[in-house]
C-alpha positions as CSV (number, residue, x, y, z in Angstrom):
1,X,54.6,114.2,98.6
2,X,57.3,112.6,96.2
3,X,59.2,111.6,99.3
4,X,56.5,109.9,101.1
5,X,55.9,107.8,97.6
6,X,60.4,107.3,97.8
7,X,59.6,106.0,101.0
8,X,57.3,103.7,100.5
9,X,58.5,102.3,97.3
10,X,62.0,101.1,99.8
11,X,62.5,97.5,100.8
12,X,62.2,96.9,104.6
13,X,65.7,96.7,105.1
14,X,66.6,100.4,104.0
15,X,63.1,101.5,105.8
16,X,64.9,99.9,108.9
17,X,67.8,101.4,108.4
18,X,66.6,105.3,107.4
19,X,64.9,104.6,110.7
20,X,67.9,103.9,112.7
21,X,70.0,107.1,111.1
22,X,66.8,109.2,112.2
23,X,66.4,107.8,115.7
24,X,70.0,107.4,116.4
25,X,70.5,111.0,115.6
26,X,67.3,112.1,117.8
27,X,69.0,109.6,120.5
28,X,72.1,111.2,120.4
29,X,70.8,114.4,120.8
30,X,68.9,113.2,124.1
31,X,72.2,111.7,125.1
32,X,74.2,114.6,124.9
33,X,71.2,117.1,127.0
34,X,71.6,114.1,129.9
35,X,75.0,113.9,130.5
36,X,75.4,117.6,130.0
37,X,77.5,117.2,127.3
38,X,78.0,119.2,124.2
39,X,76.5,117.5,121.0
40,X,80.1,116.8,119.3
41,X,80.5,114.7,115.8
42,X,81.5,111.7,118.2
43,X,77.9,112.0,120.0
44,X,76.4,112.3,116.5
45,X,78.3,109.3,115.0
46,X,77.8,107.2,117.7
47,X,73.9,107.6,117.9
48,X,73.3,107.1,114.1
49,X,75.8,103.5,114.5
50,X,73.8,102.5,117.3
51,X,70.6,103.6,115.9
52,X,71.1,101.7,112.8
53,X,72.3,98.7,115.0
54,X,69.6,98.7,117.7
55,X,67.0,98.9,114.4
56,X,68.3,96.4,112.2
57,X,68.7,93.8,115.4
58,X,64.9,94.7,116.4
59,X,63.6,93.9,112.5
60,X,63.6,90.3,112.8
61,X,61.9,90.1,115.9
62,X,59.5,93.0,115.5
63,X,58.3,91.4,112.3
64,X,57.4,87.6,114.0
65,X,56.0,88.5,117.0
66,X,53.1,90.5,117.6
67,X,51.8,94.0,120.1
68,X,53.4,92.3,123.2
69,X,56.8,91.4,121.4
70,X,57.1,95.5,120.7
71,X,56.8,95.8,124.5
72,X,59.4,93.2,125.4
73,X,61.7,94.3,122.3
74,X,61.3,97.9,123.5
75,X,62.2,97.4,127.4
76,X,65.4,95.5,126.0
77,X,66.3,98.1,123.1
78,X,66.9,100.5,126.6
79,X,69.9,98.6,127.7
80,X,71.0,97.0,124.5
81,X,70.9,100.7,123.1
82,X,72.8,102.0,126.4
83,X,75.3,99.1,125.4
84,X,75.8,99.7,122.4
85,X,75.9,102.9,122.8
86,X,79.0,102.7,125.1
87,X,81.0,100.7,123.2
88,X,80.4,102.8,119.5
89,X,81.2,105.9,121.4
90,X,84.2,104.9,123.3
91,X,85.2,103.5,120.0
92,X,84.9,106.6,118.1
93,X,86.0,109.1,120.8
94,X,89.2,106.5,120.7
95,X,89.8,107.2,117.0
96,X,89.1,110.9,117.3
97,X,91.4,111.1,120.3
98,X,93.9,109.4,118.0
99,X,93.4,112.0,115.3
100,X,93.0,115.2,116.6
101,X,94.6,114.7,120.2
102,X,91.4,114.8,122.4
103,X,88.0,113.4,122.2
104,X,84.3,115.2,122.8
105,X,83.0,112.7,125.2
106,X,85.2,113.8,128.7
107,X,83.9,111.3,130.5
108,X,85.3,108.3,128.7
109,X,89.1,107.9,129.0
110,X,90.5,107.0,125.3
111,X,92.5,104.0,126.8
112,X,89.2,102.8,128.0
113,X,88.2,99.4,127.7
114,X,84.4,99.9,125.0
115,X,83.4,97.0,127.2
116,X,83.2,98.5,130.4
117,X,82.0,101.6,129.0
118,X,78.9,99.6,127.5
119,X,78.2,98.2,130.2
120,X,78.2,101.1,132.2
121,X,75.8,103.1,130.2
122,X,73.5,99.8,130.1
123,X,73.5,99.9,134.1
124,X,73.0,103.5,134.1
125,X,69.9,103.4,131.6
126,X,67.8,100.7,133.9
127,X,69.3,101.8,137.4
128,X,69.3,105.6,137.2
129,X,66.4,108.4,137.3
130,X,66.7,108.3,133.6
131,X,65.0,105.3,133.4
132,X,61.6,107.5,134.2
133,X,61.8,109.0,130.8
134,X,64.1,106.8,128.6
135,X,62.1,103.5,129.1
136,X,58.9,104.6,127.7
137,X,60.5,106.6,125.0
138,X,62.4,103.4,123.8
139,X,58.9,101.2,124.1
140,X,57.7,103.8,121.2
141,X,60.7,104.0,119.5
142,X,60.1,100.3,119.2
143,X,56.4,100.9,118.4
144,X,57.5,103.1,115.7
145,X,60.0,100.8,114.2
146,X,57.6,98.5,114.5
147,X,54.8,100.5,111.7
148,X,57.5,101.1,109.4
149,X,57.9,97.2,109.3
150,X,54.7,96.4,109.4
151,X,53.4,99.1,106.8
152,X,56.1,98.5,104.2
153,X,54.8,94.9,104.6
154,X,51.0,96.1,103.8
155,X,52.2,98.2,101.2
156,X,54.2,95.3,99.2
């Protein structure tokens, strides 16, 4: 019960962003069980950068418009995610490649170009079967996000 009153005590901005570390990492998780992938500390990093990202870019607009901006925000997290995504984790499996010789994420060559890679995951998260179950999970991510906004705003 003292970490429920921690919580709500917070500013919106850290709400937002304890958010983002907890979805990224549940994102990251889903990530890694799609591809077939083990979950390796790149996966992990990645998610919680692009979960704190996608979060703190979806605040401003969460908080000025209302029920149908959540819908809107949350069928363009998918692809923004899935871009962002790519980039953070070709980034990261570049600098773990760099340190310890080879990276967790196979499927991304280290000499990649983060661009390419983002914008292949964003085509692959709209085009692919995957859209079936990742679109309406990122609408209620969105809808989640959106309470913690809106009830840190009640509650200040």
């Amino acid at each position: 019960m003292a970490q429920l009153s921690t919580l709500g005590s917070m500013n919106t901005t850290t709400r937002v962003i304890t958010f983002g570390i907890i979805s990224g990492l549940i994102w990251s998780v889903i990530a890694a069980v799609l591809s077939g992938l083990n979950l390796g500390i790149t996966v992990i990093v990645a998610g919680i950068l692009t979960g704190v990202s996608v979060s703190l870019a979806l605040k401003s607009p969460l908080q000025t418009y209302g029920r149908w901006g959540g819908f809107v925000c949350g069928a363009l997290s998918l692809p923004a995610g899935a871009f962002i995504f790519g980039v953070i984790i070709s980034l990261v499996n570049m600098a773990a490649s760099k340190i310890t010789g080879s990276g967790d994420f196979p499927f991304i060559d280290p000499a990649s170009n983060p661009v390419q890679t983002g914008v292949m995951y964003a085509v692959i998260s709209v085009v692919s079967l995957f859209v079936v179950a990742l679109l309406p999970l990122a609408v209620l991510t969105t809808f989640i996000l959106r309470a913690v906004i809106h009830r840190n705003e009640t509650a200040a």
